[in-house]
C-alpha positions as CSV (number, residue, x, y, z in Angstrom):
1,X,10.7,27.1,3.5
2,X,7.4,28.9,5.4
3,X,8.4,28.8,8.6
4,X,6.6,26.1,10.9
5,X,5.4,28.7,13.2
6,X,3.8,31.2,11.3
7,X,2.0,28.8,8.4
8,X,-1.3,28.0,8.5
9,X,-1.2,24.4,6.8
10,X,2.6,23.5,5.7
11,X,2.6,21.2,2.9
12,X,5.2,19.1,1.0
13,X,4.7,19.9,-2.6
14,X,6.3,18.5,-6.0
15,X,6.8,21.4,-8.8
16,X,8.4,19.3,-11.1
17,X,10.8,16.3,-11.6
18,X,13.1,16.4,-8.2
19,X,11.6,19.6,-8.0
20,X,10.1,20.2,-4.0
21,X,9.2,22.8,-2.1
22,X,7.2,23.5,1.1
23,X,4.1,26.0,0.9
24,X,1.8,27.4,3.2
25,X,-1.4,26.3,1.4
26,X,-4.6,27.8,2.4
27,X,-6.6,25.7,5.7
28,X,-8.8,23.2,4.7
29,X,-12.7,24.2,5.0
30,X,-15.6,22.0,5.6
31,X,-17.9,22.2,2.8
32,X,-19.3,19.0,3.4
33,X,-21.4,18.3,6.7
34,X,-20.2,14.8,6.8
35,X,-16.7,16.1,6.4
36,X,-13.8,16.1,8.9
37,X,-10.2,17.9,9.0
38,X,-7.6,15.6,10.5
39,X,-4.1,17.2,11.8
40,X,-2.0,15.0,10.0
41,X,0.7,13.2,12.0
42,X,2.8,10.8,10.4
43,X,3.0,10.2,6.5
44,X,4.6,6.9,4.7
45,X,6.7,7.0,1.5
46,X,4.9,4.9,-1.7
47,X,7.0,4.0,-3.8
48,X,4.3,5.8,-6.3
49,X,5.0,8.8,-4.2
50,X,8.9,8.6,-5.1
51,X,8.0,7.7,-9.1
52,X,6.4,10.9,-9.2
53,X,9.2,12.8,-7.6
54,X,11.6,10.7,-10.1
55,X,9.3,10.7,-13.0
56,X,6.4,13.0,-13.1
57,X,4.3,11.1,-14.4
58,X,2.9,7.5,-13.8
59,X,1.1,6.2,-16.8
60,X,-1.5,8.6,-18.0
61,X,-1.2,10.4,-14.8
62,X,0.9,13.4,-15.1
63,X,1.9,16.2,-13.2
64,X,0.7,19.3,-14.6
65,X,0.7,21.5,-11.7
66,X,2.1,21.3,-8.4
67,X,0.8,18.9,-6.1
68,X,1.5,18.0,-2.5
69,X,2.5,14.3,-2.3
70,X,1.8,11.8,0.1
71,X,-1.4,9.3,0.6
72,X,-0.3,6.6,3.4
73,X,-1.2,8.9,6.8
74,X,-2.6,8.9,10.0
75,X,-3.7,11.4,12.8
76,X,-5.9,13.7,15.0
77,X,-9.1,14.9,14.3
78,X,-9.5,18.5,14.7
79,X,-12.6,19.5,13.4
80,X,-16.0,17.8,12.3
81,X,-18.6,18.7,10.6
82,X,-22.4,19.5,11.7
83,X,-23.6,15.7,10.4
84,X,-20.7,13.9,11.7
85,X,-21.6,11.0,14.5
86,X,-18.9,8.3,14.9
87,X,-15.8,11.1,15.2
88,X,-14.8,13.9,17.5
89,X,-11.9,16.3,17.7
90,X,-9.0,14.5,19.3
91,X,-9.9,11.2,18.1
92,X,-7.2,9.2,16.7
93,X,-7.7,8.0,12.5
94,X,-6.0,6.2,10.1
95,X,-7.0,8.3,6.9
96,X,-8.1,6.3,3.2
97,X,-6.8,8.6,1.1
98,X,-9.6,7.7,-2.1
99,X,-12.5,9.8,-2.3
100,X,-15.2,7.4,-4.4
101,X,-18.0,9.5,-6.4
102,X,-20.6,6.7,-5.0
103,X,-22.5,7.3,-8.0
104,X,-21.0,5.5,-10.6
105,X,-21.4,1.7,-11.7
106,X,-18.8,0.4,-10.2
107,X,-19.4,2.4,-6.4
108,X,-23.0,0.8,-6.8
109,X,-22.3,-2.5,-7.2
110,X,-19.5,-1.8,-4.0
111,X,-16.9,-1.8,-6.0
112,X,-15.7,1.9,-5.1
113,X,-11.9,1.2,-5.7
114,X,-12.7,0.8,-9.4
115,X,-14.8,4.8,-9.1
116,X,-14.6,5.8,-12.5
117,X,-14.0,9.5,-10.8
118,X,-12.2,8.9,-7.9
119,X,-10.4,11.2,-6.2
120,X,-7.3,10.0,-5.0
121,X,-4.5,11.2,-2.9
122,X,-1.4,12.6,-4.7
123,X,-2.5,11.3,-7.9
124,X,-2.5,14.4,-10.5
125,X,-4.7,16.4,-10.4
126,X,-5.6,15.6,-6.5
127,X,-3.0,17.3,-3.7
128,X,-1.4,14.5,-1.1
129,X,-1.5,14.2,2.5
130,X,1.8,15.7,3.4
131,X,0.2,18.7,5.0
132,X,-0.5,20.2,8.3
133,X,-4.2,19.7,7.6
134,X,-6.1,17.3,5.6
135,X,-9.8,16.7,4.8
136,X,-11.9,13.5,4.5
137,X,-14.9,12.5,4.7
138,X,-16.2,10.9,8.0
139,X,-16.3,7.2,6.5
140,X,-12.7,7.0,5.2
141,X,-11.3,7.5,8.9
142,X,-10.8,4.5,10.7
143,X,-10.8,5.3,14.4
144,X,-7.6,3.7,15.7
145,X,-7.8,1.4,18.8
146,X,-6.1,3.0,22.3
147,X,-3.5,0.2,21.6
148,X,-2.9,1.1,18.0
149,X,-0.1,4.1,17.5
150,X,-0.5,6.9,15.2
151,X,2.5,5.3,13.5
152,X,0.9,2.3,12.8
153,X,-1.9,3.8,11.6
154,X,0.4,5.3,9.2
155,X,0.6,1.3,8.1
156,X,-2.9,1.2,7.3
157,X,-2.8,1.9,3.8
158,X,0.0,-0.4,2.6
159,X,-1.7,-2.9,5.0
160,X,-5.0,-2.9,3.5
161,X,-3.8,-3.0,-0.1
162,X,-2.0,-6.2,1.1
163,X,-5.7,-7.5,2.4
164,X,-7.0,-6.6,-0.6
165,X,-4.7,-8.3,-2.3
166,X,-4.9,-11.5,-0.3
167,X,-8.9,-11.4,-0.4
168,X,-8.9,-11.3,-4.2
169,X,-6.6,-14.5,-3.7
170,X,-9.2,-15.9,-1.5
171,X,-7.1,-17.5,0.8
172,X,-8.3,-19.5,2.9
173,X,-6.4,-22.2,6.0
174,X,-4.2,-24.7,4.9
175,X,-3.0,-23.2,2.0
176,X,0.0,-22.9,0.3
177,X,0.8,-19.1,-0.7
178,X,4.1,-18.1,-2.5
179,X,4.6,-14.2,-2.6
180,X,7.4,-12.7,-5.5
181,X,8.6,-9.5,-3.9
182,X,9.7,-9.0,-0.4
183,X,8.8,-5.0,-0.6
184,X,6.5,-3.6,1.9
185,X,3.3,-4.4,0.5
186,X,5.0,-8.2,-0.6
187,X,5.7,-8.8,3.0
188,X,2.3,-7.3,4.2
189,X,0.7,-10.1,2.0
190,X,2.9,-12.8,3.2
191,X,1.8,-11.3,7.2
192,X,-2.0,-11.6,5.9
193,X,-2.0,-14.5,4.2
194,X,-0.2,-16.1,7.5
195,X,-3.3,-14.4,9.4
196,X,-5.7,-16.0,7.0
197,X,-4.2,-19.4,7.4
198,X,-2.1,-20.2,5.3
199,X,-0.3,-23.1,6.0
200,X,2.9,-22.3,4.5
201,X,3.9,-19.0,2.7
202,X,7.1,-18.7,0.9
203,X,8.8,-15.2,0.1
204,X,10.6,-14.8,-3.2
205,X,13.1,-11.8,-3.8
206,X,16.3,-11.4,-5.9
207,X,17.9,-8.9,-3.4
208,X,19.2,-10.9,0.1
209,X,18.8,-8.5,2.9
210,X,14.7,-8.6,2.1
211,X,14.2,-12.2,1.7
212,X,16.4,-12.3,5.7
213,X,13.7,-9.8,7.0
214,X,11.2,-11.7,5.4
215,X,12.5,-15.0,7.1
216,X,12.3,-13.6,10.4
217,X,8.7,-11.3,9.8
218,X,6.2,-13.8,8.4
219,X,6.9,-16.7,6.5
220,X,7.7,-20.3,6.4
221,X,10.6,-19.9,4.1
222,X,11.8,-18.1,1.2
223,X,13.5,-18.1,-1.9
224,X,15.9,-16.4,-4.5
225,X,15.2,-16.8,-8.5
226,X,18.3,-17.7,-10.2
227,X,19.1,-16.6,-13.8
228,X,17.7,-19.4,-15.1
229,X,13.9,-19.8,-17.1
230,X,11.1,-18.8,-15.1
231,X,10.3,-22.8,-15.7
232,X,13.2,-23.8,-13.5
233,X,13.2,-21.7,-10.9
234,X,9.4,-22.6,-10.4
235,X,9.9,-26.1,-10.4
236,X,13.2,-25.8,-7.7
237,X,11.0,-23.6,-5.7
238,X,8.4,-26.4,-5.7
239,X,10.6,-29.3,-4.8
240,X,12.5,-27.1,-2.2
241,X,9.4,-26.2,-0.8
242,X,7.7,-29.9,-0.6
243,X,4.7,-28.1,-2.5
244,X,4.1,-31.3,-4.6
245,X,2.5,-30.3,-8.1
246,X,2.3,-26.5,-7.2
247,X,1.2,-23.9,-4.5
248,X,-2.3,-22.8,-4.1
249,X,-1.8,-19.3,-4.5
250,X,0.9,-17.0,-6.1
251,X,0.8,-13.4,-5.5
252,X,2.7,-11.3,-7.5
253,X,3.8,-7.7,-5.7
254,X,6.9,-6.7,-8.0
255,X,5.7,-6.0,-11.4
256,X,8.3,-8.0,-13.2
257,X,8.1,-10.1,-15.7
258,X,10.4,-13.0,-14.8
259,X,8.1,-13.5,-11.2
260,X,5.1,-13.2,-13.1
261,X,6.0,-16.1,-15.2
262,X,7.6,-18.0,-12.4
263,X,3.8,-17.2,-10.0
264,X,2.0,-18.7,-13.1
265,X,4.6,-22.0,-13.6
266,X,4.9,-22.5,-9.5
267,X,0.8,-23.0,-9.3
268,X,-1.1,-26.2,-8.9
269,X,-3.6,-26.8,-11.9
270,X,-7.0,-24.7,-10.5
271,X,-4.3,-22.6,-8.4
272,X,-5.3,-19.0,-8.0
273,X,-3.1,-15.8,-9.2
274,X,-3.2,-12.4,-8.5
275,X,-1.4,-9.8,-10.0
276,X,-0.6,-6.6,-7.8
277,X,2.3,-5.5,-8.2
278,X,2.5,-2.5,-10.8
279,X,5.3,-3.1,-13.5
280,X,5.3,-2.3,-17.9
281,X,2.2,-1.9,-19.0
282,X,2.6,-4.7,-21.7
283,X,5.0,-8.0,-20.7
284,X,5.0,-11.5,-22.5
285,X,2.4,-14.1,-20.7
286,X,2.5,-17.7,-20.7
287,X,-0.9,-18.0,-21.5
288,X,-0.8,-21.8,-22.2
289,X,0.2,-22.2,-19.2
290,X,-2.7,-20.3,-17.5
291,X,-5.0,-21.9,-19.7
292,X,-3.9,-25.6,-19.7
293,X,-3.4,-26.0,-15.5
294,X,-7.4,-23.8,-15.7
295,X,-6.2,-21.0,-13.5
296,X,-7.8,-18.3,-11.8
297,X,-6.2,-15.1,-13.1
298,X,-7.3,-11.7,-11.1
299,X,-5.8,-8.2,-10.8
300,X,-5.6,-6.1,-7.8
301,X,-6.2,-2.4,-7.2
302,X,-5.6,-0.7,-3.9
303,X,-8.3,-1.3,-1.6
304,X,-12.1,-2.0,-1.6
305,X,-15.3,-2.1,1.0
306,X,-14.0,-3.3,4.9
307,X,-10.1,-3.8,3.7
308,X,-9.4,-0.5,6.2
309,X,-11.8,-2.1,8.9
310,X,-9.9,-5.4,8.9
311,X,-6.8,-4.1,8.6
312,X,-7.2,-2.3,11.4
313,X,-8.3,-5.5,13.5
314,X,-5.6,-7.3,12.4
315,X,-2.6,-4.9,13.9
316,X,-4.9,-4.7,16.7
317,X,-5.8,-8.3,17.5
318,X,-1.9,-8.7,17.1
319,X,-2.3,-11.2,14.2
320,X,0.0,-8.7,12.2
321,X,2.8,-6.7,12.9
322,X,3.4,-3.2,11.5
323,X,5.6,-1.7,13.5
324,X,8.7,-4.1,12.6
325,X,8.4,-2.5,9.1
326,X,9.0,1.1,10.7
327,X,13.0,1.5,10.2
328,X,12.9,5.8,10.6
329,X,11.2,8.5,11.4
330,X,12.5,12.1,10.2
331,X,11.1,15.8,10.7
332,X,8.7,17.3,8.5
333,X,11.4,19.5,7.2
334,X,13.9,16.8,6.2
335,X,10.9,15.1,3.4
336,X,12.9,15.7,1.0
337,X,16.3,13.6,2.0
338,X,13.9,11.1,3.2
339,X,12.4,10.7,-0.5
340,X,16.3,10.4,-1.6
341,X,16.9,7.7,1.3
342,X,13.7,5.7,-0.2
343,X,14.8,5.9,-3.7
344,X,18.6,4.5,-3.0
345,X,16.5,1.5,-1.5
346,X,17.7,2.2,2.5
347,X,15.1,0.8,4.9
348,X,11.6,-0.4,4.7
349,X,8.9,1.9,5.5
350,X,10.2,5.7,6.1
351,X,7.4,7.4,7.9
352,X,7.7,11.5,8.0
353,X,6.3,13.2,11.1
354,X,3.6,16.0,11.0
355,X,4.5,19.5,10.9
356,X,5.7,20.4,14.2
357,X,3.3,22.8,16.3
């Protein structure tokens, strides 16, 4: 390992399946006027981040060369560029780790998470944000609030793919929400949709120790599947739940296929679903379902136009939590235990400090 003193910008890169090292890249340069470099301070774990430690590849995305990893981070500004107004060195960010082209269809019509060149964060062939130094444009910092940590704003990114999420759903007060999968983006939804309104939202897991924190985070209730049809289990969640002839919403943040049929079967008819949760690429569907009850059916990609901003509002209005999902903090140096730690499923959020100066 480079030691901490004597690199230049320290970064945390994958070579290969369970393959790590850290290397002394070259500083970041502003080529950009509207450009920053942020002095990156704390760094989540994604469970993407982990699949390509595990896996090196996710989907058509395939490591081919080393990249640093990371993508959920926050810190200190350290340099701006000529054009840049809103930001100046020491100011606090939470950093959006997608780089839009803003040319294509979909950035026109303000749809930039759906860039048909976007340049994301530790997705092959674009290096992460576990480094010393980072650069972003100017508009994909979020200047954190003097009440906001650095830590927190670490929790942005989870955070505002769980308002995305909750905004396709378009949920609105009075609702009923049920969320299947108590991870962190599962419960981030269930704190949204609680923010939004929701009148009662009900967190379903098949592993205890999540659906306890979930109890005591931001829900009403919650519920474990049993082995039984999807059909069951959605109809005991219903009458356990007083939710009459179905919930509103179903939000589905696990990816498996037993949840997804249970979020489509546990719905009202004209009850809304969103799928954002990431599992097979192909599953079975009960598409009679969907079609008899008339359902709203919608996907849900990480995070769009003013999904930072609110996120951001909502930790600092205190209308969300973050910090109760914060259950470590290790050294820059230790990354690589802390990826082992995430995998064997110990804790919630593991956040990895900056390189030390």
């Amino acid at each position: 390992m480079a030691s901490t003193a004597t690199a230049q910008n320290l970064s945390f890169v994958l070579q290969g399946i369970h393959q790590v090292s850290y290397e002394d890249r070259p500083l970041p340069e502003l080529k950009n006027p509207h450009d920053v470099i942020i002095n990156v301070r704390y760094t989540g774990i994604c469970g993407s981040d982990v699949h390509y430690w595990e896996h090196g590849a996710i989907g058509n995305f395939v490591v081919k060369d080393p990249m640093v990893l990371g993508h959920e981070s926050a810190g200190v500004i350290s340099k701006v560029g000529s054009a840049v107004t809103s930001l100046k060195v020491g100011d606090h960010v939470a950093m959006e780790p997608g780089i839009a082209c803003r040319r294509c269809e979909p950035c026109k019509s303000g749809k930039y998470n759906l860039c048909e060149n976007m340049a994301f964060a530790a997705t092959p062939p674009y290096d992460g944000t576990l480094a010393k130094y980072y650069v972003l444009p100017e508009d994909f910092c979020y200047k954190l609030p003097t009440n906001l940590s650095l830590q927190e704003g670490a929790l942005m990114e989870p955070l505002s793919v769980a308002v995305h999420i909750v905004r396709q759903a378009s949920v609105s007060p009075g609702q009923t929400v049920v969320v299947f999968g108590a991870g962190p983006v599962g419960l981030l939804c269930c704190a949204v949709a609680t923010a939004f309104g929701a009148s009662q939202v009900i967190a379903v897991d098949i592993q205890q120790p999540r659906l306890d924190f979930a109890k005591q985070y931001a829900t009403t209730a919650t519920f474990m599947p049993s082995k039984s049809p999807a059909v069951e289990n959605a109809e005991r969640l219903k009458q356990e739940n007083n939710l009459g002839t179905g919930a509103d919403v179903a939000i589905d943040a696990s990816g498996a296929e037993p949840s997804v049929h249970t979020g489509i079967h546990v719905l009202r008819n004209g009850g809304t679903y969103v799928q954002g949760g990431m599992g097979r690429s192909e599953i079975q569907f009960p598409i009679m379902a969907a079609c008899s009850k008339e359902l709203t059916l919608k996907g849900s990609f990480r995070y769009g136009s003013g999904d930072y901003k609110l996120a951001v509002g909502l930790v600092a209005s205190g209308k969300v939590d973050v910090k109760k999902l914060i259950t470590g903090t290790v050294k820059f140096e230790d990354a690589e235990q802390a990826f082992k730690d995430v995998k064997a499923g110990k804790g919630i959020k593991t956040l990895i400090a900056g390189v030390a100066e």
